[in-house]
N, C-alpha and C positions, 0 to 999 in steps of 0.2 A: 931425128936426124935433121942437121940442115936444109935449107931450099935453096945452099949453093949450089946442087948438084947439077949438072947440066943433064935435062931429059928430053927424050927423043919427041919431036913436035907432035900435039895432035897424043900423047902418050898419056895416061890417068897421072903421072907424074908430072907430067908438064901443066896438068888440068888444074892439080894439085898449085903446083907454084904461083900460078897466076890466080889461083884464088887465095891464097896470100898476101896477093897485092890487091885486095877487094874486088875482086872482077866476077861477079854475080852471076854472069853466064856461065862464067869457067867452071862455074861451082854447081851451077843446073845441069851442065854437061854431064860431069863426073857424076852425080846422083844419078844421071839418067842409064850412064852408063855399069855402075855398080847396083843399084838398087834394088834387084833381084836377086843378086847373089847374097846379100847383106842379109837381105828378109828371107833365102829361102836358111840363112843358117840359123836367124831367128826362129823362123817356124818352126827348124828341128830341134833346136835345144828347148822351147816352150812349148811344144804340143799346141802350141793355140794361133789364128791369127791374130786375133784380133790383140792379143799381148805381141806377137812379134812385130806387127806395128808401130805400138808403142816403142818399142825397140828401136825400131827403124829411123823412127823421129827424133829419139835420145841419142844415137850414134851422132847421126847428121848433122844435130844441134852443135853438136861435140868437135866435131871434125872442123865445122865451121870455126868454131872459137879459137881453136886450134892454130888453123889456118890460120888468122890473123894475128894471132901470136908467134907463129912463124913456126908454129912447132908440127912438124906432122912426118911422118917415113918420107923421102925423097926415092929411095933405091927401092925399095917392094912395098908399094903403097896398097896395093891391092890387099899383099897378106896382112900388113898391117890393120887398115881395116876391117877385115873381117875377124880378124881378131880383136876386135875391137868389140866387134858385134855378137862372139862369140862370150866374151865376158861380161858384156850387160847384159844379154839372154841370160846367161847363166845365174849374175845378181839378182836380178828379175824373179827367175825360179824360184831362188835358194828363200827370199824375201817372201815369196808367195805362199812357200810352204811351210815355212814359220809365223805366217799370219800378221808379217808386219807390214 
């Protein structure tokens, strides 16, 4: 979705849009404030930490890129995200138990 959307200040939306516009805190913020929930969906779809980690890090890296490509959910960033995290846990897995 766009990051024309207008979001409510101080919102993981708004955290969102302004790390967009490269603002590095905005983007500490938003981690700070999703980053448990991200890893605890890691941890359930990989049984493991120390891969849901890896996870956590792969999402993040992503979301950033993202960000500055302008590309990221404006309207429900949250589920977005975690869906996000729920599909590279998931790759993760699928990859680990086919030995690639």
């Amino acid at each position: 979705m766009s990051s024309q959307c207008l979001a409510r200040p101080g919102s993981i939306a708004a955290l969102l849009q302004r790390a967009a516009a490269a603002d590095e805190s905005a983007f500490m913020d938003f981690y700070d404030r999703t980053a448990a929930r991200v890893f605890r969906v890691a941890r359930c779809v990989t049984g493991d930490d120390t891969t849901a980690c890896d996870v956590v890090c792969t999402v993040y890296a992503g979301v950033w890129r993202d960000c500055l490509a302008g590309v990221h959910e404006a309207r429900q960033p949250e589920a977005w995200l975690l869906a996000r995290a729920y599909r590279e846990a998931t790759r993760v897995t699928r990859a680990r138990r086919t030995g690639q």
